[in-house]
N, C-alpha and C positions, 0 to 999 in steps of 0.2 A: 504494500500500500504506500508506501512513506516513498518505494522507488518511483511509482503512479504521480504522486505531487510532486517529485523531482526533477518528472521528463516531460512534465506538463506545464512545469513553470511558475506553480504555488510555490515553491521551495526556491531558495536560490534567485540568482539573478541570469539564468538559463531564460530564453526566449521561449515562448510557448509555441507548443505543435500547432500547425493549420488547426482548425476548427474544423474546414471542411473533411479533415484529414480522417480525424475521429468518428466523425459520424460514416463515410464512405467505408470504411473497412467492415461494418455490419453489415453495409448495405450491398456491398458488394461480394461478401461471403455470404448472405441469403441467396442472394441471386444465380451465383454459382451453384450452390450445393445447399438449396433448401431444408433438408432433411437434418444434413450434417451441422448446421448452422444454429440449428431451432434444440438441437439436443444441448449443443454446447449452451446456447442462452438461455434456458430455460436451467441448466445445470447451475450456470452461473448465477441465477438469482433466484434459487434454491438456497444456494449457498451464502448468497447475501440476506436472504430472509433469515436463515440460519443465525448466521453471526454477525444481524444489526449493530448490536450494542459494539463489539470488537471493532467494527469498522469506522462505525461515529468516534469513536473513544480515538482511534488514531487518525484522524481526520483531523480533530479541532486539537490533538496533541500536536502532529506537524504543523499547523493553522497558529494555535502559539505560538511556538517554537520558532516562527519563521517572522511572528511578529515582534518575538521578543529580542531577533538578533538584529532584524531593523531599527529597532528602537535602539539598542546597543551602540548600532553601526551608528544613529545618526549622533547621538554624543560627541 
C-alpha cells in the first residue's frame, strides 16, 4: 500500500502517474480478457472489503507521515 502512494505521488515529491493511465489499464484488461479480469477485481475487492480497517489505517498513516515531513521540510 504505502509503495501504491509512493508511485502515485501522495508520498514524496515523485510526479504523479497519468490519471488517464490508471483508469485505462482496467479498462483495457476487461476488454481483453473479460472473464480473467472480472475474477481478478472482484478478488480484489473481496479482499479490500476484507481488510477495510488495515487499508484506511495505512492510508491516512502515509497521508500523515507525508504531511508531517512537509511541514518539517518547510521549517
Amino acid at each position: 500500500m504505502v509503495l501504491l502512494a509512493v508511485r502515485s505521488g501522495v508520498a514524496g515529491r515523485t510526479p504523479a502517474a497519468n490519471p488517464r493511465c490508471r483508469v485505462a489499464v482496467p479498462v483495457v484488461g476487461h476488454s481483453l480478457a473479460p472473464a480473467k479480469a472480472h475474477a481478478w477485481l472482484s478478488s480484489l475487492k473481496n479482499w479490500l472489503i476484507a481488510n477495510d480497517a488495515s487499508v484506511m489505517v495505512t492510508l491516512f498513516l502515509v497521508i500523515g507521515v507525508v504531511l508531517i515531513g512537509k511541514g518539517i521540510d518547510a521549517l
